[in-house]
C-alpha positions as a Python dict, from the first residue, in 0.01 Angstrom:
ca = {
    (1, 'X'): (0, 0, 0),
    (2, 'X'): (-355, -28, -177),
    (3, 'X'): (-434, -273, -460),
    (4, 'X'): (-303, -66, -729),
    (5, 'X'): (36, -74, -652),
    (6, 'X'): (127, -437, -779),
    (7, 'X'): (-117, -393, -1037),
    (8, 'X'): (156, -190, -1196),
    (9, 'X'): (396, -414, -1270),
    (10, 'X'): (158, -620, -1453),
    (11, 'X'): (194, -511, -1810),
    (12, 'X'): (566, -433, -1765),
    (13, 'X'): (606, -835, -1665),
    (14, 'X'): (384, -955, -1915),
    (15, 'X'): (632, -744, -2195),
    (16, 'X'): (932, -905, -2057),
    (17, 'X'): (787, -1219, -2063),
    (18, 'X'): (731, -1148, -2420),
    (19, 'X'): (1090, -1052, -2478),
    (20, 'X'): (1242, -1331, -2318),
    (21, 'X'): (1026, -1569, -2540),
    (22, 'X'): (1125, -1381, -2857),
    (23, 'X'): (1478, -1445, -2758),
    (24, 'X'): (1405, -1787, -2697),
    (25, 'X'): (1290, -1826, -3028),
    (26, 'X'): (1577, -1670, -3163),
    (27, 'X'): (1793, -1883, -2965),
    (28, 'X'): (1655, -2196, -3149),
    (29, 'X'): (1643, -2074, -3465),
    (30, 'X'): (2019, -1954, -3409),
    (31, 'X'): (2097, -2362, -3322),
    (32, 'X'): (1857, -2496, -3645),
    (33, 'X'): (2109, -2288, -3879),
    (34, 'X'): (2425, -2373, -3676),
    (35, 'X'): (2318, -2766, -3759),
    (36, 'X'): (2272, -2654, -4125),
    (37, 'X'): (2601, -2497, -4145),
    (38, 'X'): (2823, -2816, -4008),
    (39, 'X'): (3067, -2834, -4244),
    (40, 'X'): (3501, -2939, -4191),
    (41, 'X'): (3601, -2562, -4205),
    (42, 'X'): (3324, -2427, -4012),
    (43, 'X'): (3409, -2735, -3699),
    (44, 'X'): (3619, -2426, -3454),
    (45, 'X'): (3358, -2152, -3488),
    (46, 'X'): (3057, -2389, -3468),
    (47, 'X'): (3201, -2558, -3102),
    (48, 'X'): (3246, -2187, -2981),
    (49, 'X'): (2892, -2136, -3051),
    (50, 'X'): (2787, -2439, -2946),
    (51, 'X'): (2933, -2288, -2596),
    (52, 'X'): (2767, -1993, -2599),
    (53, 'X'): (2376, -2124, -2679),
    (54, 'X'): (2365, -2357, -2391),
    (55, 'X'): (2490, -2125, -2154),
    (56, 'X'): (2215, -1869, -2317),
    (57, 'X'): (1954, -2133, -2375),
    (58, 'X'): (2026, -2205, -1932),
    (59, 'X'): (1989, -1818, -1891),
    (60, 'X'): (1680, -1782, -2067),
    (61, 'X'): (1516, -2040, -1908),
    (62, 'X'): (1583, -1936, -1575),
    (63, 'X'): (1510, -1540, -1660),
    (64, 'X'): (1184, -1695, -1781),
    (65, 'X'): (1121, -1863, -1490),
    (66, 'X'): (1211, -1566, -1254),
    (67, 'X'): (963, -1351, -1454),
    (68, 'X'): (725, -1617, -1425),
    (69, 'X'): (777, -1625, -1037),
    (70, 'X'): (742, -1240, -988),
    (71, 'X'): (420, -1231, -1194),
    (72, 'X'): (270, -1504, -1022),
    (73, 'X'): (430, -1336, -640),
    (74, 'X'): (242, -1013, -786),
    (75, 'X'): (-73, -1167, -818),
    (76, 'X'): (-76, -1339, -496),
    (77, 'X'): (-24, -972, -308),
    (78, 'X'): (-299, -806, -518),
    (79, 'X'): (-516, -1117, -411),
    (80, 'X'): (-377, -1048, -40),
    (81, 'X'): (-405, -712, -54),
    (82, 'X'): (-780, -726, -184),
    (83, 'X'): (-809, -959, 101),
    (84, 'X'): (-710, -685, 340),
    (85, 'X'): (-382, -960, 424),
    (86, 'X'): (-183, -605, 411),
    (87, 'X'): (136, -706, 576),
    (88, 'X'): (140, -1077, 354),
    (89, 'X'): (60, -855, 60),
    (90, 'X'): (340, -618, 96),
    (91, 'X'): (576, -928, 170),
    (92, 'X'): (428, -1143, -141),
    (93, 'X'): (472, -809, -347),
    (94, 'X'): (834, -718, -240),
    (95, 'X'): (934, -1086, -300),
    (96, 'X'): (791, -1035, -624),
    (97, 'X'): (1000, -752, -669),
    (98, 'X'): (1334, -953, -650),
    (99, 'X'): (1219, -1227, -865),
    (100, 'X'): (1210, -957, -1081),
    (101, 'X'): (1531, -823, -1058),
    (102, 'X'): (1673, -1164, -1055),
    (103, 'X'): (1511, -1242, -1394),
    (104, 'X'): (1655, -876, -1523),
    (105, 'X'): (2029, -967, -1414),
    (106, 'X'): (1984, -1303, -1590),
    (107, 'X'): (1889, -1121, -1882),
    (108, 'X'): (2166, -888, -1900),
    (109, 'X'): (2424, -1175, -1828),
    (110, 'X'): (2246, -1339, -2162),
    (111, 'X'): (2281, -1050, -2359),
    (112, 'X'): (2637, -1015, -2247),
    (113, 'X'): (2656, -1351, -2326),
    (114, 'X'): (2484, -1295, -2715),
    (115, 'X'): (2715, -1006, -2744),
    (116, 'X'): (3083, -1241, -2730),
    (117, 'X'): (2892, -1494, -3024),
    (118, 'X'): (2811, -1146, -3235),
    (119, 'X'): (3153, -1089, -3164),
    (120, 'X'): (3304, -1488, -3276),
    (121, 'X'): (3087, -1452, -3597),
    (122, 'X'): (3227, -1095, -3662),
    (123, 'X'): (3565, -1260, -3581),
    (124, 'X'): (3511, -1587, -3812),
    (125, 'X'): (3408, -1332, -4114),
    (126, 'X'): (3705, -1129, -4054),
    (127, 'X'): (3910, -1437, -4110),
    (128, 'X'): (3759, -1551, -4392),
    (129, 'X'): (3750, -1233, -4578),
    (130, 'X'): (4141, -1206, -4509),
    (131, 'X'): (4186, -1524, -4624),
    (132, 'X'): (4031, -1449, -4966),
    (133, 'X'): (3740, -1671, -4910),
    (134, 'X'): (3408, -1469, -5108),
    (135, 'X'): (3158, -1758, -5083),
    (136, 'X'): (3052, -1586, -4700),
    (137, 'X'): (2685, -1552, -4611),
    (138, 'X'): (2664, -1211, -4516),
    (139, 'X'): (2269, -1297, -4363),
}
């Protein structure tokens, strides 16, 4: 394995890095406008989400973390590997490699995860739309 190899992953980490702080940001904005909407009839479907954010806000974290880990694995084995450390390289490199999928499983179970509170909110609006109420913020 030459140099090159891990050098490969680089851009492809530093974009899911990206994405997983996008959806971190979304995350918090999601909780600011749960805090805005706290009103009597809104109590059931805000404690459901209230569920579902921590568990994603956990999730995110550690897929960011993961990601973080498997960039950082990746450039310790180019740094071995320039080195001429081939054996560490290859270790530090496949290593990185499972960070990685670790951090990609945590972000499907989050996404899983985002899916169910699309589905509460879809659920809440359904309710309220059968119950005659037109005041819903369709946003």
């Amino acid at each position: 394995m030459d140099l090159t190899t891990p050098a490969l992953l680089f851009p492809a980490i530093s974009l899911l890095l990206l994405a997983f702080t996008n959806r971190f940001l979304v995350l918090a904005q999601l909780i600011r406008q749960l805090k805005q909407m706290d009103t009597e009839e809104d109590h059931a479907l805000i404690a459901r989400q209230i569920g579902m954010l921590r568990k994603r806000i956990v999730l995110t974290k550690r897929m960011q973390a993961f990601g973080v880990l498997s960039f950082f694995l990746c450039t310790v084995s180019m740094f071995l590997l320039f080195l001429g450390a081939d054996l560490p390289g290859v270790i530090a490199f496949g290593a990185s490699l499972v960070l990685l999928s670790f951090s990609l499983l945590y972000s499907l179970y989050e996404i899983q995860i985002s899916t169910n509170a699309i589905n509460v909110e879809l659920a809440s609006f359904e309710a309220r739309k059968s119950a005659g109420r037109e005041d819903v913020d369709y946003s």
